[in-house]
Structures are given as C-alpha cells and as structure tokens.
C-alpha positions in Angstrom: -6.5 -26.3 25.2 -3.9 -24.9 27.6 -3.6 -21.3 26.6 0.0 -20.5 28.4 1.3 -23.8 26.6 0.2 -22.6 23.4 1.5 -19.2 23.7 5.4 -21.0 24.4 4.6 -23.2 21.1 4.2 -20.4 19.1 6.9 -18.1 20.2 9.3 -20.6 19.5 7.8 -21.2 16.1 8.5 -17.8 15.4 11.7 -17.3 17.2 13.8 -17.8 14.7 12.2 -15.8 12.3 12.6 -12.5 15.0 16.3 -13.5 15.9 17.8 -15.3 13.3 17.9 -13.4 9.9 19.2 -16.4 6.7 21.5 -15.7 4.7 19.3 -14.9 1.8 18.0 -12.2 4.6 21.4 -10.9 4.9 21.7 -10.5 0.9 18.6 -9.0 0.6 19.1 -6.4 3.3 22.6 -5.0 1.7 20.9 -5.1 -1.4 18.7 -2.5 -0.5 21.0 -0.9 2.0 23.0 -0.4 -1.4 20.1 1.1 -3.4 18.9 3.0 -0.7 22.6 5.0 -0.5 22.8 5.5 -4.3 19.0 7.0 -3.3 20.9 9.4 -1.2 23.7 10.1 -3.1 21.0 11.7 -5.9 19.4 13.6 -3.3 22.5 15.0 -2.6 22.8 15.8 -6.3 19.5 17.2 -6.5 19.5 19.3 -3.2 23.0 21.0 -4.9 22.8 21.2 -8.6 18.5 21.9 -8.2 15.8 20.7 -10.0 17.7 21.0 -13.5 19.2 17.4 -12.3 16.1 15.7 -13.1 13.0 15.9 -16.2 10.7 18.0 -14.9 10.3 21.0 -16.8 8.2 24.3 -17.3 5.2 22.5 -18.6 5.7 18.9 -16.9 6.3 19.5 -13.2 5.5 16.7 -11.7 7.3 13.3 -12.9 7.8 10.2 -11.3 8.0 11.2 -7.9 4.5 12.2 -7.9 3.4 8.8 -9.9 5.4 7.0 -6.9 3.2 9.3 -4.4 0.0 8.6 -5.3 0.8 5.1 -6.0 1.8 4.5 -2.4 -1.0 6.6 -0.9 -2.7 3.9 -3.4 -1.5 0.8 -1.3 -1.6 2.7 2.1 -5.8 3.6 1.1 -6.3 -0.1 0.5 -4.3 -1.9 2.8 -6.3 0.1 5.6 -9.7 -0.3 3.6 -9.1 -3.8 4.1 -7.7 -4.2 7.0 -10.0 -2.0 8.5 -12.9 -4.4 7.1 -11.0 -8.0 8.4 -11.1 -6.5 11.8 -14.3 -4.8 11.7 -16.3 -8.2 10.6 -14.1 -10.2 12.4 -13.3 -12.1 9.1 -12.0 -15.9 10.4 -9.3 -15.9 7.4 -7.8 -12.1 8.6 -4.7 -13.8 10.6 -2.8 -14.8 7.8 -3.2 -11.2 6.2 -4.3 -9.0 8.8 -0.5 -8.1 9.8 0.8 -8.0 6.2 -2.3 -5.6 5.2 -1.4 -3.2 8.2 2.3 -3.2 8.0 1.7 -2.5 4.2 -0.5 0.3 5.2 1.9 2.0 7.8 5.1 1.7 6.0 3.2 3.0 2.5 1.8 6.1 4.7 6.1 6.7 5.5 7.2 6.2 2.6 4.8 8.1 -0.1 5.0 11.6 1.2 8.8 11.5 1.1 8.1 11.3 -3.1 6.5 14.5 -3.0 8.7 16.4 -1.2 11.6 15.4 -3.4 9.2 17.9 -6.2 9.7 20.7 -3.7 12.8 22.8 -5.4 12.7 24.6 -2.4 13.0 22.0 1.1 14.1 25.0 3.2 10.6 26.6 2.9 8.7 23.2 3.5 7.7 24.6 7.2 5.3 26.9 5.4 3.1 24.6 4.7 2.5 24.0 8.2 2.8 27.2 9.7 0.9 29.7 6.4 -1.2 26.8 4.9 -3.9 28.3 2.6 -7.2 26.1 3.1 -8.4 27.3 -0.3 -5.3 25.1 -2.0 -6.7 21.4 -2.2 -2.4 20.7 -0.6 -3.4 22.0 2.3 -6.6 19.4 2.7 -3.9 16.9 1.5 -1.3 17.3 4.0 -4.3 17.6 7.1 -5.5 14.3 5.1 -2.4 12.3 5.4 -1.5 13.5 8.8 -4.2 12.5 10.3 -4.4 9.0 8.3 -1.1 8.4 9.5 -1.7 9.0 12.7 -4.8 7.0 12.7 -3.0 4.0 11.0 0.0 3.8 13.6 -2.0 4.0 15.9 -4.3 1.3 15.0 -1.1 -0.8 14.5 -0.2 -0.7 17.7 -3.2 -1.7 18.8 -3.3 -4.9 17.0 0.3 -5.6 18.3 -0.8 -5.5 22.0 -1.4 -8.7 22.4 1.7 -10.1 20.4 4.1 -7.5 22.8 2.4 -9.1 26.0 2.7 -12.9 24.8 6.2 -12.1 23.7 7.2 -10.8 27.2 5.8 -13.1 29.1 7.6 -16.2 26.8 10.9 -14.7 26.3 13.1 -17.3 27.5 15.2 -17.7 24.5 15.1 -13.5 23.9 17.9 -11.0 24.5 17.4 -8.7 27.6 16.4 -5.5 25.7 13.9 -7.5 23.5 12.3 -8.4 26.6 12.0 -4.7 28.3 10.9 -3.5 24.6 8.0 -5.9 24.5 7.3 -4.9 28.2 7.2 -1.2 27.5 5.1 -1.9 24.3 3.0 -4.4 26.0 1.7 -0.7 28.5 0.9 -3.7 31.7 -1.7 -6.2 28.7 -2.5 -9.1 30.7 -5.0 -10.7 28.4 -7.8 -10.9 30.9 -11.7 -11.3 30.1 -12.3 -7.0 30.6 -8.7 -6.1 29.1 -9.7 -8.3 25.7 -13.4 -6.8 26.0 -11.8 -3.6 25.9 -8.9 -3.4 23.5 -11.4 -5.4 21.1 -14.0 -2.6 21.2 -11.4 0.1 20.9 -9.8 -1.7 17.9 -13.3 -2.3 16.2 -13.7 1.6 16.5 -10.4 2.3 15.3 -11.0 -0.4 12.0 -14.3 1.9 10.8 -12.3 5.2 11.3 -9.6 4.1 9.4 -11.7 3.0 6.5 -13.4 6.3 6.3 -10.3 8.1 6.9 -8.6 6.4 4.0 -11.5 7.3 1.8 -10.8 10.9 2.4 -7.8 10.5 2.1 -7.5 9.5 -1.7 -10.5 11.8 -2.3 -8.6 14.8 -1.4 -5.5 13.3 -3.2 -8.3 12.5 -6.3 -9.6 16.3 -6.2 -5.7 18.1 -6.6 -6.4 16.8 -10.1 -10.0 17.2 -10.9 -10.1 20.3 -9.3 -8.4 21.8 -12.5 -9.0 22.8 -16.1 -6.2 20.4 -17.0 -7.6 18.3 -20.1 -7.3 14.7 -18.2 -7.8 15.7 -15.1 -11.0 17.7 -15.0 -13.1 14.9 -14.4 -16.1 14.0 -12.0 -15.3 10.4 -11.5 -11.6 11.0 -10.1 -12.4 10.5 -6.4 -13.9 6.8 -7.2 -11.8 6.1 -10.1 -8.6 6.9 -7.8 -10.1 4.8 -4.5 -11.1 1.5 -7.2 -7.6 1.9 -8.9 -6.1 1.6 -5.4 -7.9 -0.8 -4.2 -6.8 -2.8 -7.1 -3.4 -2.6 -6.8 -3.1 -3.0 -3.2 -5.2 -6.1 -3.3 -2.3 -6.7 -5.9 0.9 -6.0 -3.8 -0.6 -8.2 -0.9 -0.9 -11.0 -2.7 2.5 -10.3 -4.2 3.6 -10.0 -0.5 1.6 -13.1 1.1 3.2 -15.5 -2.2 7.2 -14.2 -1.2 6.2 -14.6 3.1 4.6 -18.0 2.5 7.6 -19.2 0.4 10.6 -17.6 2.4 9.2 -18.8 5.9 7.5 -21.9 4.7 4.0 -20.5 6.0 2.3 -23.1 3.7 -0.2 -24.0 6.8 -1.0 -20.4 7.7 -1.2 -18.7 4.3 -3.3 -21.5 2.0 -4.4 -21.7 -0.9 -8.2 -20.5 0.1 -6.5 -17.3 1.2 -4.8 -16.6 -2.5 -8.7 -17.7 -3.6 -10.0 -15.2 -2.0 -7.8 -12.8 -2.6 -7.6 -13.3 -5.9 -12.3 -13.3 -6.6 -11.6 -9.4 -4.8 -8.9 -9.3 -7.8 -11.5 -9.8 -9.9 -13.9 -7.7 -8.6 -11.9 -4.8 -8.5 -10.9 -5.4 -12.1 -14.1 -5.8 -13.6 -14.8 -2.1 -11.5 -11.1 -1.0 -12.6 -11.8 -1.5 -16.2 -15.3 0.1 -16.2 -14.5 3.7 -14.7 -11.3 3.7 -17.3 -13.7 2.9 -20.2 -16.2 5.4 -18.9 -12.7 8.2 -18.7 -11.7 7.8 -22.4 -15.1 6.9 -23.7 -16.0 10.2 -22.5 -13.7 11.9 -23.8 -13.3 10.5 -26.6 -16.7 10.7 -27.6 -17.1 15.0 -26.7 -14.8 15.7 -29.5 -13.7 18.3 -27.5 -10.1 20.3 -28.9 -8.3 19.8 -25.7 -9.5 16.2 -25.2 -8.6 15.2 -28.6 -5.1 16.5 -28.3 -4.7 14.8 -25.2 -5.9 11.2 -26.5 -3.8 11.9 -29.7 -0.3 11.9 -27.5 -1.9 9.1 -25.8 -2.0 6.8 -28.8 0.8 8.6 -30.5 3.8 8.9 -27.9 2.7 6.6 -25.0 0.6 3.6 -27.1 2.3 0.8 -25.6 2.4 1.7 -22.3 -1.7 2.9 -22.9 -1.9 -0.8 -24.0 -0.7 -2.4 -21.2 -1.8 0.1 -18.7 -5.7 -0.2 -20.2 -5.6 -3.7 -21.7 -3.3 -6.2 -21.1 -3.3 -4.8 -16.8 -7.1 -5.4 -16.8 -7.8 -8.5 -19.2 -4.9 -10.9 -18.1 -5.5 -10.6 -14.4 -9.8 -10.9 -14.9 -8.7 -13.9 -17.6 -6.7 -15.7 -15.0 -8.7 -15.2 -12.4 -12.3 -16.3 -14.2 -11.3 -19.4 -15.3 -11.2 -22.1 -12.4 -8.2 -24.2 -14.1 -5.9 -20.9 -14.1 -6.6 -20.1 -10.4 -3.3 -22.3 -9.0 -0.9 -19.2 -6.0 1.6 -18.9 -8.7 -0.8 -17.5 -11.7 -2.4 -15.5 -9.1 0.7 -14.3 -7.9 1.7 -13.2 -11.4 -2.1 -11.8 -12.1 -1.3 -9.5 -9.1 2.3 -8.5 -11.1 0.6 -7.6 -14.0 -2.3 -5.7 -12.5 0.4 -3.6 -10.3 2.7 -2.8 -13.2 -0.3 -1.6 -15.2 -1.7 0.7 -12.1 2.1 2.3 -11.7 1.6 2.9 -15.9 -1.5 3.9 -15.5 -0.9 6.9 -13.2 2.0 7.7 -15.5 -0.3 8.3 -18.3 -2.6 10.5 -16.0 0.2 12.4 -14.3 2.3 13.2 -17.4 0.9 13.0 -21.2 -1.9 15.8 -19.5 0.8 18.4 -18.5 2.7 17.5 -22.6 -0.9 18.9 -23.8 -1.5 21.7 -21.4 -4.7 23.6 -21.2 -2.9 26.8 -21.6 0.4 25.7 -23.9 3.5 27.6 -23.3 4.7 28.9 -26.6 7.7 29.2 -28.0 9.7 26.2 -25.9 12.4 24.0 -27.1 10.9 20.3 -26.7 12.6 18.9 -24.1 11.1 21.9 -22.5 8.0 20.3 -23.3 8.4 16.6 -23.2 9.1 14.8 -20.3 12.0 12.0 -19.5 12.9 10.9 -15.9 16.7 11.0 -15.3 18.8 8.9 -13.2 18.6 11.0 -10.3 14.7 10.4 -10.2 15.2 7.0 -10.9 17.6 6.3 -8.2 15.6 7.9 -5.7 12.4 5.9 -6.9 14.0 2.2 -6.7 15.6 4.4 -3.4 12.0 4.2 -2.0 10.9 1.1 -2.9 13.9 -0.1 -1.2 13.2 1.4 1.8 9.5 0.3 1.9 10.8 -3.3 1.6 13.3 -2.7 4.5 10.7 -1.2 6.9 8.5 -3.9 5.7 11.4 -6.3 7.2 12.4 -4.4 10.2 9.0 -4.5 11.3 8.5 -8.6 10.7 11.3 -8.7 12.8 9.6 -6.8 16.1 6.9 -9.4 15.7 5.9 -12.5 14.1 3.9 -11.6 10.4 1.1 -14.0 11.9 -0.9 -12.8 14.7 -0.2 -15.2 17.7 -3.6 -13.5 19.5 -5.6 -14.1 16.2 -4.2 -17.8 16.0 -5.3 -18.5 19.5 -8.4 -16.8 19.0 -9.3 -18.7 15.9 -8.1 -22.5 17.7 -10.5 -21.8 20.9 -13.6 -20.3 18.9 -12.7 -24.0 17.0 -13.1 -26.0 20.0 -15.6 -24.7 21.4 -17.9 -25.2 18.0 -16.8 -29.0 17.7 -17.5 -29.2 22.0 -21.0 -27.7 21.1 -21.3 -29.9 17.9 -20.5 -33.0 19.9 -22.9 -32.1 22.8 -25.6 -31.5 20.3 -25.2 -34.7 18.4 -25.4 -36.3 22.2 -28.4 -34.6 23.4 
C-alpha cells in the first residue's frame, strides 16, 4: 500500500466535511446560536434580579443546574473510561468511536462546570475557591478533581490528534492558508517516522490508563459531596459505584446517540457499521443489567430499614414524582436490556432509541436523587410557605439548561470541523496491520 497515496485519498474524503458546512449544517448551527443567546439573555437576568429568578429555595438549593452538572461530569467519566480502554488495548474497532468518545469527553469536562457555577448567587467571590479553599469541604477535592481531569483529557486529545494535524499539513492542497499554518503549529514538527510513532504511541498508552483512573476519582469525589451527608438519600455507601455505573450507562448511551446522527449526516455507513452499534449496544446491556442492580439494592435498602427519614423520602417519591420514578427505575432500565437481549430487536435504529431511553431516564434519575431528598430534609425547616419548600425550575434555569446543551453540540461541531470525526492515522494503521496478516496468511498457506 502506498502510504503518501493513501494519506491524499483520505483527506479529500474528508475535505468537504472540514470546509464545506450543508445547509442543514447551516440550520443547525443558528439554531443553537439562537438558544445559546436566549441562554445568555437569562444569565443576564439571573446575574441582576439574583437567585429569586429561578426555583431554588431555602430547603432545595440545588435544581437543575446541578442535575445538568453531574450529568455531564457523567458522560465526560465515561467517554474517557472508554476511550481510555480502546487505546489502552489497542481495540481494532476504536477508529470509528475513538474521536467521538474523546471529543465527547473534552467538550462534557467544558461544559458541566459552567452548570454549577450558575448555583453560585455570588460569581464575584468564585476566586475564593481557588485562592481560601478548605480541604476539609468534599468542593474543594471536586474542583482539584476536575481540574486536573480536564487537564488530563485535553491533553490526551491532543495527543491523539498528532497524527491527523501532520497528515493534514502535509496534504493540504485544496486547504486555505491559515488552515495549513494551524495544522503545522498543531502538528509541533510530527513526521510519522518508526521512533516518533514508537514514542507518541507509548506516551498515549500512558496517558489512556491515567485518564481512566483519573475519571474514576473524579465521579468518586463528585459521588462523596452527597454521601458524605446525613441527607436521607444521599447517605449511602454505594454512591461512588452507583454514580461511576450510572455514568457509564448513559455515556455509552449518548455515543451511540452520537455515532447513529454522524453515520447518517456524513454517510459513514462503511466506517461506523453495524458490528460497531452491536457492540455498543451488548456494553448497553451490561451496564443496564449493573445499572438496575445498585438502584434495586438503594431503595431496597431503604425501603426495607423502615427508617422515619427514609420512609418520608420514598413516600414523596411515589407520591409527588411517581411517573418520573417509573421511568427513571423502570421503563429506563427494562426497555433498553429488552431491546438489546433479544437478537431480532438489535437492528442501529432500536438501538439508537434504546440509548434515548436509557439517557432520558439517567437525566430523571439524578433529578430524583438531587431534588425529592432536599423536599424531605434531615433537619426540616419549619414554618415555610410551600413553594418555599417544593421545588419548580423556571424559565431562566430552563433556558440556560437547553443553553448548555446547545453549546456542547456546537463545540461538538466546531471540533469535527478542525479534523475529520474518523481517525486518518487509526484507518491507516488498521489497512497495513490488514495486509500484512493476509501477506503472512498467504506465505503460510505457500510454505
């Protein structure tokens, strides 16, 4: 195979998806230009009028921001779990996810913080968490956590773009100028020889297992702000691995979710298959089956204790949230292991809407942990009117929430525009470690 030949064919496969956004491109990015200002325009509100603008209250004081905060810490956990495993063991499927997991995993690390910031009533004294941090205040571990996990992740993004940043520079004929002096200052002199590929191999490797263990500490520390409490709900010993399975679920979710919308908009049918949705979907599965069995294990426990605080707790459960407690516990668990399990079901588009389900039901599910706990405190405020007590996001929180989705979505696309979503290095890999197998498979069936 001639390797410089092959490197032209597949940058101007994937030209036009860096230079030439469609017109349902266009549409989508004013879309969520348009959301993201109406974002800013509540923050504005907020910022002005204070927290009054939005539910939160004296006994709920964290709402949906802080659902939206650990759900993105959620997908930024998992995307580098498993992105961190593809590289590590070298799995041969990782190029038509590898780039989706990481970008996910990056832009989730931007993106989620912002959410908990917005529960700050207070933005101008936000510095002192850096410069008087109390390292008895689980916050503390959590900001040093996703510091350093961000860090981490970007930089292990850039190391997987390397390659792509040197192949683009070297076959940007049909490019703009300042595309081609980025990707040669991004590129830091690559040259894909023998000892440079060695190298940046090795260092990748060690970057994969350090962000898999830094993820894991990450969501443990984000796991322990809750069970570190009295809080009926949260004072639990399971958190840490309940919160790391439930994110691993719903990242392997969104990914799916993400590889179904990439294979269909750039007609990637040959590059993400049907094995890979297959694949995806048996670790579905998996993390279901683990999914369901730590949240029957949570309520069984405490349903079973009988204890006062407990009881009140799983009575607002099934009183005032019973639906969503359904769909959450139920229907987000049973529908995606039911289409999964049986082999008839398992076509890309039920999996695609088995991943649907089991994300909307991990987004309800931390709704139900973050809020019904702080309606039955441990130590209830008395005499409170009840909206003083009960809790109902407003517009402004709503705004700002389908603010940040929009704004992960548009990283998400800004980024797939600096480089092709499919590794051109891992494709090139994968095609030579193919040729020479069938060269050494010919020569043995010779000899």
């Amino acid at each position: 195979m001639d390797i410089a030949l092959r490197k032209k064919e597949l940058v101007k496969e994937f030209s036009p998806m860096l230079l030439k956004p469609g017109k349902w491109s266009k549409i989508w990015t004013a879309i969520l230009l348009a959301l993201i200002l109406c974002g800013l325009a509540a923050f504005v509100v907020q910022v002005t009028q204070g927290q009054e603008v939005t539910g939160m209250r004296d006994n709920v004081v964290w709402g949906i921001y802080t659902i939206n905060f650990i759900f993105f810490l959620c997908l930024s956990y998992s995307g580098a779990f498993a992105s961190g495993v593809l590289h590590f063991f070298n799995t041969p499927w990782k190029n038509a996810v590898s780039r989706i997991v990481e970008i996910i995993t990056v832009v989730s690390l931007i993106v989620g913080p912002i959410f908990i910031i917005l529960c700050m009533a207070r933005l101008d004294r936000l510095h002192y968490l850096f410069i008087y941090p109390r390292i008895q205040s689980p916050i503390t571990w959590d900001v040093i956590a996703i510091t350093t996990d961000l860090i981490g992740c970007l930089l292990y993004l850039y190391l997987t773009f390397i390659p792509d940043f040197a192949i683009l520079r070297d076959n940007s004929e049909g490019l703009p100028k300042w595309r081609k002096k980025l990707y040669t200052s991004l590129a830091i002199g690559y040259r894909d020889t023998p000892s440079q590929r060695r190298r940046l191999h090795k260092i990748t490797k060690i970057m994969s297992a350090m962000v898999i263990a830094l993820a894991i500490v990450t969501y443990s520390v984000l796991a322990w702000i809750f069970s570190l409490t009295l809080q009926p709900g949260w004072n639990s010993t399971i958190f840490a691995p309940y919160f790391i399975v439930a994110g691993l679920y719903s990242g392997v979710g969104v990914i799916i979710i993400a590889m179904y919308l990439i294979r269909k908009y750039f007609n990637l049918d040959h590059y993400i298959r049907k094995a890979h949705f297959l694949s995806a979907g048996v670790i579905l599965l998996i993390t279901a089956l683990l999914y369901g069995y730590f949240t029957f294990s949570e309520y069984f426990a405490r349903w079973f204790s009988h204890k006062t605080h407990d009881a009140n707790l799983l009575d607002t459960l099934f009183n005032d949230y019973f639906w969503m407690f359904i769909f959450a516990n139920y229907i987000g668990i049973l529908v995606p292991l039911a289409i999964v399990f049986f082999k008839k079901l398992r076509s890309i588009k039920n999996i695609t809407f088995a991943a649907v389900i089991a994300v909307v039901g991990l987004w309800f599910n931390r709704y139900l942990i973050v809020v019904p706990t702080q309606e039955t405190p441990y130590l209830p405020i008395q005499d409170t009117r009840p909206e003083f007590i009960h809790y109902s996001a407003t517009w402004v929180e709503w705004a700002l929430s389908f603010a940040g989705v929009a704004t992960f979505v548009l990283f998400f696309m800004l980024l797939m525009r600096l480089v092709p979503i499919i590794p051109m290095s891992g494709v090139i890999d994968y095609e030579k470690k193919g040729k020479v197998r069938r060269n050494g498979l010919t020569q043995q069936q010779q000899s």
